[in-house]
C-alpha positions as CSV (number, residue, x, y, z in Angstrom):
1,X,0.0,0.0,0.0
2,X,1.2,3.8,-0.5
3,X,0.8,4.3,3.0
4,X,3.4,2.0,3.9
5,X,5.6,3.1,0.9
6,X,5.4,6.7,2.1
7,X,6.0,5.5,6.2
8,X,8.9,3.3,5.0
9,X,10.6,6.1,3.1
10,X,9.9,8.6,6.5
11,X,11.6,5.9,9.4
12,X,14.6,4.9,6.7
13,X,18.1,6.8,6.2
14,X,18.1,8.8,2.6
15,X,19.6,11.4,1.2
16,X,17.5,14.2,1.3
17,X,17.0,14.2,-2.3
18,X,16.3,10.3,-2.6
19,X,13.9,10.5,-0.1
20,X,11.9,13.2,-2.0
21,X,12.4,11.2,-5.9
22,X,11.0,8.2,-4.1
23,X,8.0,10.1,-2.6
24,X,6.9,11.8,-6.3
25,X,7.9,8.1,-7.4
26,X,5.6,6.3,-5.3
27,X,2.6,8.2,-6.0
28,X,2.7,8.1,-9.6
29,X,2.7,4.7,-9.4
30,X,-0.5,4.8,-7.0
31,X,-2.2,7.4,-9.1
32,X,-1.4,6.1,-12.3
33,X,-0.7,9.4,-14.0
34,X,1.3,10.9,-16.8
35,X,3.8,13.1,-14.2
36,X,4.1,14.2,-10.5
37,X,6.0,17.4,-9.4
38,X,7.0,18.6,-5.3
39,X,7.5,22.4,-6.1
40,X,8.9,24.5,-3.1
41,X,7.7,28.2,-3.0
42,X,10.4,30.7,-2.9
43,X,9.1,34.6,-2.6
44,X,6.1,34.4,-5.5
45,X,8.2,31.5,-7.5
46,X,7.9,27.9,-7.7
47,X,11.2,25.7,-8.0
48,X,10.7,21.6,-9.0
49,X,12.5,19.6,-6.1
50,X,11.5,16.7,-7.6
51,X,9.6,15.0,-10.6
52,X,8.6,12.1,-12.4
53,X,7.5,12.2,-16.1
54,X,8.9,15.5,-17.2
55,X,12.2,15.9,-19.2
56,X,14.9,16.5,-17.2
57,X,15.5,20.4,-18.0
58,X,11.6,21.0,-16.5
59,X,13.8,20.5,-13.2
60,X,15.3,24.1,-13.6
61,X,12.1,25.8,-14.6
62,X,11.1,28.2,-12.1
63,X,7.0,29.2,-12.7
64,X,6.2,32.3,-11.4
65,X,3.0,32.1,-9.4
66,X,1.7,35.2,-11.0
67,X,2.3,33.8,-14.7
68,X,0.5,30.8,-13.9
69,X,-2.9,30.9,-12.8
70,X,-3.6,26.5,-12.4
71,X,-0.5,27.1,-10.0
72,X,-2.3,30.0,-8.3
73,X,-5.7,27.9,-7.8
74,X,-3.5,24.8,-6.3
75,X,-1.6,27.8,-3.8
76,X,-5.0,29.4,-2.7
77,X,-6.4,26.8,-0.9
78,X,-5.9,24.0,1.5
79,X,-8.1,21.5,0.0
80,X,-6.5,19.4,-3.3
81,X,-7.8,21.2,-6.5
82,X,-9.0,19.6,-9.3
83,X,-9.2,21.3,-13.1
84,X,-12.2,20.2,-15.6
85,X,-10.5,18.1,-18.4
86,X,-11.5,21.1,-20.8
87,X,-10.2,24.0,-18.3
88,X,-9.3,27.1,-20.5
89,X,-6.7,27.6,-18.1
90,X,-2.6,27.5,-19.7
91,X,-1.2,24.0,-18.0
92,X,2.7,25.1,-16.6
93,X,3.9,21.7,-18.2
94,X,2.8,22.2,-21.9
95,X,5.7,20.9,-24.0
96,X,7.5,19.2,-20.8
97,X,5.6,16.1,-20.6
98,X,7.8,13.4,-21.2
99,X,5.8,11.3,-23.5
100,X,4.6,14.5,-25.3
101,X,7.7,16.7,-25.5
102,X,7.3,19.7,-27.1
103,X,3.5,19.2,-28.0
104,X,0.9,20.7,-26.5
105,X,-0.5,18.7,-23.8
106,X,-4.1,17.0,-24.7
107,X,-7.3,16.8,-23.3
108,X,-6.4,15.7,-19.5
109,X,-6.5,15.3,-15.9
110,X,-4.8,17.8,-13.3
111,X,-4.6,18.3,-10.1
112,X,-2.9,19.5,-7.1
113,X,-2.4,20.2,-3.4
114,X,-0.9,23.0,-1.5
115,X,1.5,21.8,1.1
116,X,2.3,23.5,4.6
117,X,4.8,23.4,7.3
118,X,4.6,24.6,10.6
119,X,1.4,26.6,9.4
120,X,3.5,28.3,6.8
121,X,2.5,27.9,2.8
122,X,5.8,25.8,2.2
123,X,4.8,24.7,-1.9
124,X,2.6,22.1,-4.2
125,X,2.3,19.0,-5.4
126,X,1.0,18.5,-8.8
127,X,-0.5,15.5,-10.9
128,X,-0.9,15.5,-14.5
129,X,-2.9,12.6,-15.8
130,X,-3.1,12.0,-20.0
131,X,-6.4,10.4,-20.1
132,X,-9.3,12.2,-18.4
133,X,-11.4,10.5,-15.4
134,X,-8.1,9.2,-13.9
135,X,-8.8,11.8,-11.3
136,X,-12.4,10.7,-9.7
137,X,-13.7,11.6,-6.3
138,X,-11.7,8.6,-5.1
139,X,-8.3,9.8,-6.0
140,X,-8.6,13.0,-5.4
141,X,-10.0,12.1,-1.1
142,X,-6.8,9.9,-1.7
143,X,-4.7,12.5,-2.4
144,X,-6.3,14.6,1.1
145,X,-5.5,11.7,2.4
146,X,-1.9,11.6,1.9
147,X,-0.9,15.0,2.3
148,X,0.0,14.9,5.8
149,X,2.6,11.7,5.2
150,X,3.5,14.0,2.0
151,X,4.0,17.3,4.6
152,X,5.9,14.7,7.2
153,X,8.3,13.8,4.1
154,X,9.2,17.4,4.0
155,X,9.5,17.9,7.7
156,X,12.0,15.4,7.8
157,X,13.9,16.4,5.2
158,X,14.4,19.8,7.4
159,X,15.3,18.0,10.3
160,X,18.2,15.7,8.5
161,X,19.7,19.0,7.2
162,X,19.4,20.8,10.2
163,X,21.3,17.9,12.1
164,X,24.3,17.4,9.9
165,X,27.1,18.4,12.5
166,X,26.3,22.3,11.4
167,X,26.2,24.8,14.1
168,X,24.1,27.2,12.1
169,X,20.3,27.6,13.1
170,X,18.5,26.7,9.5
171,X,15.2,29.0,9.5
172,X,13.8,27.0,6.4
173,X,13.5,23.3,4.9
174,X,16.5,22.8,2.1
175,X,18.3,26.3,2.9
176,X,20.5,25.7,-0.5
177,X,17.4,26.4,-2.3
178,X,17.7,30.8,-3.0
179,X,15.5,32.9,-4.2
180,X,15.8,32.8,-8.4
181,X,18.0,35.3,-9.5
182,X,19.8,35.8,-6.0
183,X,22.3,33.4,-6.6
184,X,20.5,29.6,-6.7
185,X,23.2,27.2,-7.5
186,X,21.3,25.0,-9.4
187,X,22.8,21.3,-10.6
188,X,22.3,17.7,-9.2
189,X,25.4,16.7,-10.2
190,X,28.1,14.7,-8.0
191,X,30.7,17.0,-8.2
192,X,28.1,19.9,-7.0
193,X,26.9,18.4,-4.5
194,X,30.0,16.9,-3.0
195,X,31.5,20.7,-3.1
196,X,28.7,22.2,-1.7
197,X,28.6,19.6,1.2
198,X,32.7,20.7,1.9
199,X,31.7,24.4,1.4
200,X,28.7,24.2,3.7
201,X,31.1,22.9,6.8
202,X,33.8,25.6,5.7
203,X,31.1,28.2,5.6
204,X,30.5,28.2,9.1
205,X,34.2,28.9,9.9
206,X,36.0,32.3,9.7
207,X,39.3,30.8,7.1
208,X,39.4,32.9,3.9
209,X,38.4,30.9,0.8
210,X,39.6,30.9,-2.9
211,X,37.5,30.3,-5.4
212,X,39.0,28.5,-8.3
213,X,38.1,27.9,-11.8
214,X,37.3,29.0,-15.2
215,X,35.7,32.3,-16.6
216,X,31.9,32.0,-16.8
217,X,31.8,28.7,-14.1
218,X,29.9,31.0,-11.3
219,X,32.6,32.0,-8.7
220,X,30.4,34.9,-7.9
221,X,27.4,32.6,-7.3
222,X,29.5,30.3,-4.6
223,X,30.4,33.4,-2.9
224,X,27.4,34.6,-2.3
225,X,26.2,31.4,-1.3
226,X,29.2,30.9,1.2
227,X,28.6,34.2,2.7
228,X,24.8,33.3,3.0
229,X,25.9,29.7,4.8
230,X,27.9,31.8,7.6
231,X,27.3,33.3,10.6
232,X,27.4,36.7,9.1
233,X,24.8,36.2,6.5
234,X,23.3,38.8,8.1
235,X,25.9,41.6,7.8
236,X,27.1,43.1,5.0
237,X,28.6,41.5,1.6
238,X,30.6,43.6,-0.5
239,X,31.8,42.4,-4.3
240,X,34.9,43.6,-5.8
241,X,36.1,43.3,-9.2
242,X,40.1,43.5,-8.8
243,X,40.3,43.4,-12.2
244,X,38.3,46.7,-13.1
245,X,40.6,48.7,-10.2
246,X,42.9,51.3,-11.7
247,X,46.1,50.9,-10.4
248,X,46.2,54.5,-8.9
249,X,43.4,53.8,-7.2
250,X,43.0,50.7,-6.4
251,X,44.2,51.3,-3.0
252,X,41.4,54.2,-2.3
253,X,38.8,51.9,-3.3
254,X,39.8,49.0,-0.6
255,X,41.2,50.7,2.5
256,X,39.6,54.6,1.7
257,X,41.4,57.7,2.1
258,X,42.1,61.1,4.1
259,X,41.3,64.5,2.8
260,X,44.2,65.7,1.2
261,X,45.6,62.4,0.9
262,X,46.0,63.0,-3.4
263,X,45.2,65.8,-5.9
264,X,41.4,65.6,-5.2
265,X,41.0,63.8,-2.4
266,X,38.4,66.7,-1.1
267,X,36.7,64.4,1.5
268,X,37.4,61.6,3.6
269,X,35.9,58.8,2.2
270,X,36.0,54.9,3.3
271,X,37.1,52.6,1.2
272,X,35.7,48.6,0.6
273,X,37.0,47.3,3.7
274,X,35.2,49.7,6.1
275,X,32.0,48.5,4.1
276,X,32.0,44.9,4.6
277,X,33.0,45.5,8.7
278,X,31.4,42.9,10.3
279,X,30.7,40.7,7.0
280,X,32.5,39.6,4.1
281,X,34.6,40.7,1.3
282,X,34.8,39.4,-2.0
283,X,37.9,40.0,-4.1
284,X,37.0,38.4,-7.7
285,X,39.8,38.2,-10.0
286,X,42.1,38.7,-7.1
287,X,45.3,37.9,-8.9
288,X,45.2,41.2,-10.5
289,X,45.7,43.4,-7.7
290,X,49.2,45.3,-7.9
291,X,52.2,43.8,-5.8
292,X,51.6,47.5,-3.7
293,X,48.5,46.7,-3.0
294,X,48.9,43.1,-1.8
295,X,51.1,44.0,0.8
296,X,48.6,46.0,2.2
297,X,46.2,43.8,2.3
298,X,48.5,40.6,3.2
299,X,49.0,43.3,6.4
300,X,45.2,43.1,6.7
301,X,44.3,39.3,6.9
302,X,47.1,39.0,9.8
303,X,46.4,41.6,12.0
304,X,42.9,42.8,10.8
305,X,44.0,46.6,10.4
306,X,43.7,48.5,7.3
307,X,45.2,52.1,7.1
308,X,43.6,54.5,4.8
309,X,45.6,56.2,2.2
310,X,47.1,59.4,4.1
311,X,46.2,58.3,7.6
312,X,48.6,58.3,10.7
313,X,46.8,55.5,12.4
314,X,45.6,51.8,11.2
315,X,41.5,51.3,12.1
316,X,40.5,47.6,12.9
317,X,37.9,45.7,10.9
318,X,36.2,42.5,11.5
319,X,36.6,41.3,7.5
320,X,36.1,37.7,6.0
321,X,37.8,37.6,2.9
322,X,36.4,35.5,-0.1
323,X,39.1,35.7,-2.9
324,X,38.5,34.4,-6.6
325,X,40.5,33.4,-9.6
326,X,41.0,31.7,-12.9
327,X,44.3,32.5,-13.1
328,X,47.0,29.7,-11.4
329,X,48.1,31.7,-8.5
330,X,51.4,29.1,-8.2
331,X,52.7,30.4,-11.7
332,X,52.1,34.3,-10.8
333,X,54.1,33.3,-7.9
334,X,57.1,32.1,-9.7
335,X,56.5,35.1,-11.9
336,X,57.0,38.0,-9.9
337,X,53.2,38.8,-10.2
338,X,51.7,37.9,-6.7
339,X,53.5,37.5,-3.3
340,X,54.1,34.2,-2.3
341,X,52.4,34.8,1.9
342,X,49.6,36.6,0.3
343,X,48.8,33.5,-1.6
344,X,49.4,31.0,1.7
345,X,47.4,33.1,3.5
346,X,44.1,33.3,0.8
347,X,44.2,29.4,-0.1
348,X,43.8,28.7,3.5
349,X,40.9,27.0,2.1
350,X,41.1,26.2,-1.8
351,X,37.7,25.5,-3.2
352,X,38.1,24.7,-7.6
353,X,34.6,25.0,-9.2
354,X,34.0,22.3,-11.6
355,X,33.8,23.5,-15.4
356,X,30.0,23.0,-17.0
357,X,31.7,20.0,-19.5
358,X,32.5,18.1,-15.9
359,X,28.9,18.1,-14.5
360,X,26.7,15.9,-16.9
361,X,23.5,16.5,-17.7
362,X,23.5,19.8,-14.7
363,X,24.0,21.5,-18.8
364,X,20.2,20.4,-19.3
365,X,18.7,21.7,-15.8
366,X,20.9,25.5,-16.3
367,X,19.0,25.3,-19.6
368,X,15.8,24.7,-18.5
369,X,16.1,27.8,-15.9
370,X,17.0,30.1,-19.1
371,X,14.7,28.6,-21.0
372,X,12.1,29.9,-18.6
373,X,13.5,32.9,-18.0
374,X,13.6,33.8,-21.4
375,X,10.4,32.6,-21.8
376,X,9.1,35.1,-19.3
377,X,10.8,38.0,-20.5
378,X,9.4,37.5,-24.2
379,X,6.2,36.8,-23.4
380,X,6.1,33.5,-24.8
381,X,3.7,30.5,-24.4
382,X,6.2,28.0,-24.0
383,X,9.9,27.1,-25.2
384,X,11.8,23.9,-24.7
385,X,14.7,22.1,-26.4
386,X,14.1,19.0,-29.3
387,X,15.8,16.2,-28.2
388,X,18.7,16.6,-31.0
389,X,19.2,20.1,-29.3
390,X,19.5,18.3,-26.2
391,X,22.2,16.1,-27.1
392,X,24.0,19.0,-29.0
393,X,24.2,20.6,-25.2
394,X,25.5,17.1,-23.5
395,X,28.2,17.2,-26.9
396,X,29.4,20.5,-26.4
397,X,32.6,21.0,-24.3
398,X,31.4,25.0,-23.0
399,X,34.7,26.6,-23.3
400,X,32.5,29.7,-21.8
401,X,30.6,27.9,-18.8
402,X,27.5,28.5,-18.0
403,X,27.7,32.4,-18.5
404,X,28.0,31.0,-22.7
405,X,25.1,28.5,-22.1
406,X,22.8,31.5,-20.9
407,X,23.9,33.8,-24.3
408,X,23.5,30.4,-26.2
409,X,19.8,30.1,-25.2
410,X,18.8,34.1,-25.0
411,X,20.3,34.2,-28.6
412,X,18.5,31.0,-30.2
413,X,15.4,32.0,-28.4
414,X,15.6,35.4,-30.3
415,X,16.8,34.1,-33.9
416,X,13.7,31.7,-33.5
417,X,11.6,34.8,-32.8
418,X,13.1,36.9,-35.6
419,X,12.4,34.4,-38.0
420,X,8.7,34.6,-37.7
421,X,7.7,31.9,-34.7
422,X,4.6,32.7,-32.8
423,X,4.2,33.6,-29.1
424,X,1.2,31.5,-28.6
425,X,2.2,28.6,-29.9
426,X,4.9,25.7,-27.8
427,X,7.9,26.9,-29.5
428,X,11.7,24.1,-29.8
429,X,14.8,25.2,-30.1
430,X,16.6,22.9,-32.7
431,X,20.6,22.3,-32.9
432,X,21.1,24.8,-35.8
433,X,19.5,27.4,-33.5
434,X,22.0,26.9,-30.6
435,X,24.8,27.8,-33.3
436,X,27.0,25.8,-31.1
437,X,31.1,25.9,-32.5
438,X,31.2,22.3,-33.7
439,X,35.0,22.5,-33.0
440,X,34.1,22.2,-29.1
441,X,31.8,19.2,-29.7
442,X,32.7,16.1,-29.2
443,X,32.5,14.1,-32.9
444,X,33.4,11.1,-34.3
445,X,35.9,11.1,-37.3
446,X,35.0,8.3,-40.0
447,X,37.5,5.5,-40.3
448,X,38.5,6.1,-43.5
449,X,40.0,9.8,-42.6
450,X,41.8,8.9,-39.6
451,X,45.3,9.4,-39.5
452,X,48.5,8.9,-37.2
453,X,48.3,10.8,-34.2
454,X,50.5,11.9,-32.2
455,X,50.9,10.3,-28.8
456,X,49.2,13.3,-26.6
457,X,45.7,12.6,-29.3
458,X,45.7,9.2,-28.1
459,X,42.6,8.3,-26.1
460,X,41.5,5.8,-24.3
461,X,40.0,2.4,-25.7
462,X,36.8,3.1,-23.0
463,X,36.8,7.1,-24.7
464,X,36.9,5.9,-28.5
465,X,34.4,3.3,-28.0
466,X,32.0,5.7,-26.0
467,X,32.5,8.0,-28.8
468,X,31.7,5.1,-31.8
469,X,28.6,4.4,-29.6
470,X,27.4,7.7,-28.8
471,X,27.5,8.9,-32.7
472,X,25.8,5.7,-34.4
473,X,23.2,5.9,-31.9
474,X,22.9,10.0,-32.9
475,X,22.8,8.5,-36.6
476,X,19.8,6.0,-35.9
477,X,17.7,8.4,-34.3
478,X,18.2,11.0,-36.8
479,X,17.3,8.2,-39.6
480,X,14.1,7.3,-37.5
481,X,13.2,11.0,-36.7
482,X,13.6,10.5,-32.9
483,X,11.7,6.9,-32.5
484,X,13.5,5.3,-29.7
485,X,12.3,2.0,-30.7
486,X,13.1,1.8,-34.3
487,X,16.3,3.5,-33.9
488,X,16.6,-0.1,-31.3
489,X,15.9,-2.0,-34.8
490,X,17.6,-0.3,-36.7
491,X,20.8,-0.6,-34.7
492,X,19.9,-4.7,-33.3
493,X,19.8,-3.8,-29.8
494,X,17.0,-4.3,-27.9
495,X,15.0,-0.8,-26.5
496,X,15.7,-1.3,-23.1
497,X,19.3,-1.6,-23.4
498,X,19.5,1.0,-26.0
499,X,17.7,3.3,-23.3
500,X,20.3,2.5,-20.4
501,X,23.2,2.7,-23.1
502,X,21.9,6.1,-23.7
503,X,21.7,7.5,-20.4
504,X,25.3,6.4,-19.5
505,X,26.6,8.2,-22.6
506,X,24.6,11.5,-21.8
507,X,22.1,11.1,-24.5
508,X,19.2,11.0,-22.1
C-alpha cells in the first residue's frame, strides 16, 4: 500500500533528495498518472525539487505564481484542487511532458495540493494525468489523504539538514534552495553536491576561501552562497572586481582615504573594507591586484588593520575575505606577479569549481532555468529544447561555462523569434538554432580519414568506443526522426538496453 511506501521512506536513512524522488515516485505509481511534481515556494516562484514524467530540463524551470494561474488555484487553498479536463486555463507543463515533449498537452487530468509546514504555505504537489477521469472523487479524497505523510516527508527532510554536524540555526526546509535570480546554484550533479557539502562545513568557519576555476563557471554565485551559509549572513557583503581597479586607485577603493591624501582627495571617504565590517569581502579576479596593494592587504588578513591612504593610524575591521580566480596563483608566484604569503594566506581554504563540461546533464537543468527565463521576459507560451538540441548541449565542451550557455539560449530564443515563430504557440529550439562551435563538440571522425596521431591525441580504448557508440546511436535516431524503438531495430539492440546505453553516454 502507498501508505506503507510513504511510512517506509519517512523511518529509513536517505539522502535528502532520494527521499523526495522516491515520494513523487511512489505516487505516480498509486495514481497512475502521466507526471508528479513537489514544487517548493520561494518569494512568488515555484522551484521543482523533484519529478517524475517531465524531461529532465523542467527541473530548472522556475514558474512564477503570477504567470501561472492552475498554480495559483493549487496555492490558494488548503483543499487538493482539481481542473475540468477542458479547463481554458494554460497547464505550466505544456511541451515538458515526457511522453509528449514539445507538443501541447491534450485533453487531460490535473490536479494539485498546497503543502504546509509549521502553518507556513511551504509549496505544491502537482498531478498530470493523460487520459481524463483518472482523477475521480476517489483519487482525489486519496490524495487529502496523503498529504500529511506527504508534509511529514518534508519535515524530515528539514530536520536531517538541520542535524548534519552544522552549528548554524536553518530557519527554512532545504536552505541551498535561493530565491531565483539571488544566486541559486542549481545542478544535481556529484561533483556539485560533493563541493557544496565541503563548502557548507567551511562556511560556518571564519578561514578565507579561494575560489578556483574557469571564466563564466559561477565563482560569484559560490560566494554569495558561502557568505549566506555563515554566521554573518546577516551583515554586510561587499563584491569587488580587482580586475576593473585602476592601479592609482585601487588602493582608495579598498582601505579609503584622508582629505588631502592625493590631488582631489576633497573628503574623507572609506574605502571597501570599512564597508564589509562585520561581514565579508569578495575580491573576484584577485590575482590582479598590484604587488603595492597586496602587501597592504597581506597586512590586513594578519592583524585585521587597514590604514587609509594618508592616515597616521591603522583602524581595525572585523573582514572575512572571499578571494576568486582563474588565473593559477602558483605560476604568478614564480612570476614575480603575486607575493608568495599573500597566496598561503588566501588558499587557506582552496575551493576549484567544476567547469560545466565536468557536470553531466546539470547542462540540461541550467538550460531549462534560461529557457524559462527567457520565456518570461518574451512573453512566450512556451519554449523547450528538441531532443537533438539536447544532445547537442550534452556534446558541447562549453569553453565559456555557464555564462556561454545563458547567451546560447537568449540568442536562439531570439533568432527563432526573428524568423517569424509565434508567441502562442509551444515553440523548440533545434541544434542549428544553438549555433554551437562544432569544434568544441565532441565528434566522431570516419574511419577512413583517420590518420597517425600523435601520442598526446591518443585516447583511451573506453573514450573511443564511448565515442563510436554515442555517434551511431545519434545516426539512428536522426534516420528514425527521434523513434527510440526503431532506432533499437535499426541498430539490433533491444529498446531497453538502448535506453540504459543512452543514459550512461549523456544522450538521455
Amino acid at each position: 500500500m502507498i501508505e506503507e511506501a510513504l511510512l517506509g521512506d519517512l523511518t529509513a536513512e536517505l539522502p535528502n533528495a532520494v527521499r523526495l524522488q522516491r515520494l513523487v515516485h511512489t505516487l505516480h505509481q498509486r495514481f497512475r498518472c502521466g507526471a508528479v511534481v513537489l514544487l517548493r515556494l520561494d518569494e512568488g516562484t515555484l522551484r521543482p525539487l523533484a519529478a517524475v514524467g517531465l524531461v529532465q530540463e523542467a527541473l530548472g524551470r522556475r514558474f512564477m505564481v503570477a504567470q501561472h494561474p492552475r498554480l495559483a488555484a493549487i496555492l490558494s487553498q488548503r483543499e487538493p484542487t482539481w481542473f475540468e479536463p477542458d479547463s481554458r486555463l494554460p497547464d505550466p507543463y505544456d511541451g515538458l511532458l515526457d511522453e509528449h515533449a514539445g507538443e501541447p498537452l491534450p485533453v487531460h487530468d490535473c490536479m494539485g495540493v498546497s503543502l504546509y509546514l509549521e502553518g507556513k504555505l511551504w509549496g505544491a504537489l502537482t498531478l498530470d494525468a493523460l487520459h481524463a477521469g483518472t482523477f475521480d472523487d476517489k483519487a482525489r479524497h486519496d490524495l487529502q489523504r496523503y498529504t500529511l505523510l506527504i508534509e511529514a516527508a518534508i519535515r524530515i527532510t528539514r530536520l536531517e539538514h538541520e542535524n548534519r554536524g552544522l552549528r548554524l540555526v536553518r530557519s527554512d526546509v532545504l536552505e541551498s534552495t535561493q530565491v531565483p535570480g539571488d544566486g541559486e546554484i542549481l545542478g544535481q550533479s556529484q561533483v556539485i553536491a560533493d563541493l557544496l557539502r565541503e563548502l557548507e562545513v567551511v562556511a560556518d568557519s571564519e578561514l578565507p576561501v579561494l575560489l578556483l576555476g574557469e571564466t563564466g563557471v559561477g565563482k560569484e554565485l559560490f560566494a554569495r552562497w558561502l557568505h549566506r551559509h555563515s554566521r554573518r549572513r546577516n551583515k554586510p557583503l561587499v563584491l569587488v572586481n580587482c580586475a576593473a581597479l585602476p592601479e592609482s586607485l585601487a588602493e582608495s577603493e579598498l582601505f579609503g582615504h584622508v582629505k588631502g591624501a592625493f590631488s582631489g582627495a576633497t573628503t574623507d571617504r572609506p574605502g571597501r573594507f570599512d564597508a564589509a565590517n562585520g561581514g565579508t569581502l569578495v575580491l573576484d579576479e584577485v590575482g590582479e591586484l598590484p604587488l603595492v596593494v597586496q602587501a597592504k592587504l597581506l597586512r590586513t588578513l594578519q592583524n585585521g588593520e587597514i590604514q587609509r591612504l594618508g592616515a597616521d593610524k591603522p583602524r581595525q575591521v572585523d573582514v572575512r575575505i572571499i578571494a576568486a580566480t582563474n588565473r593559477n596563483l602558483r605560476n604568478s608566484v614564480r612570476d614575480g606577479d603575486f607575493r608568495a604569503d599573500l597566496y598561503h594566506r588566501l588558499s587557506v581554504y582552496p575551493a576549484p569549481i567544476p567547469p560545466l563540461r565536468e557536470r553531466g546533464n546539470d547542462v540540461l537543468i541550467l538550460a531549462g532555468y534560461f529557457l524559462e527565463l527567457n520565456r518570461a521576459r518574451l512573453g512566450l507560451r512556451s519554449m523547450r529544447l528538441s531532443p537533438a538540441a539536447e544532445r547537442a548541449l550534452l556534446a558541447y565542451s562549453w569553453p565559456g561555462n555557464v555564462r556561454e550557455l545563458e547567451h546560447v539560449i537568449s540568442r536562439a530564443a531570439l533568432r527563432l523569434l526573428s524568423r517569424g515563430a509565434s508567441r502562442s504557440e509551444i515553440l523548440t529550439l533545434e541544434p542549428n538554432l544553438l549555433d554551437l562551435d562544432s569544434s568544441h563538440s565532441t565528434s566522431l571522425t570516419p574511419i577512413a580519414e583517420v590518420q597517425p596521431a600523435a601520442q598526446t591525441d591518443i585516447v583511451s580504448l573506453r573514450e573511443a568506443v564511448d565515442a563510436s557508440q554515442r555517434q551511431a546511436i545519434i545516426r539512428a535516431l536522426e534516420a528514425s526522426g527521434e523513434n527510440w524503438a526503431q532506432a533499437a531495430r535499426m541498430l539490433d539492440v533491444d529498446p531497453s538496453n538502448l535506453h540504459k546505453l543512452a543514459r550512461r553516454l549523456k544522450l538521455k
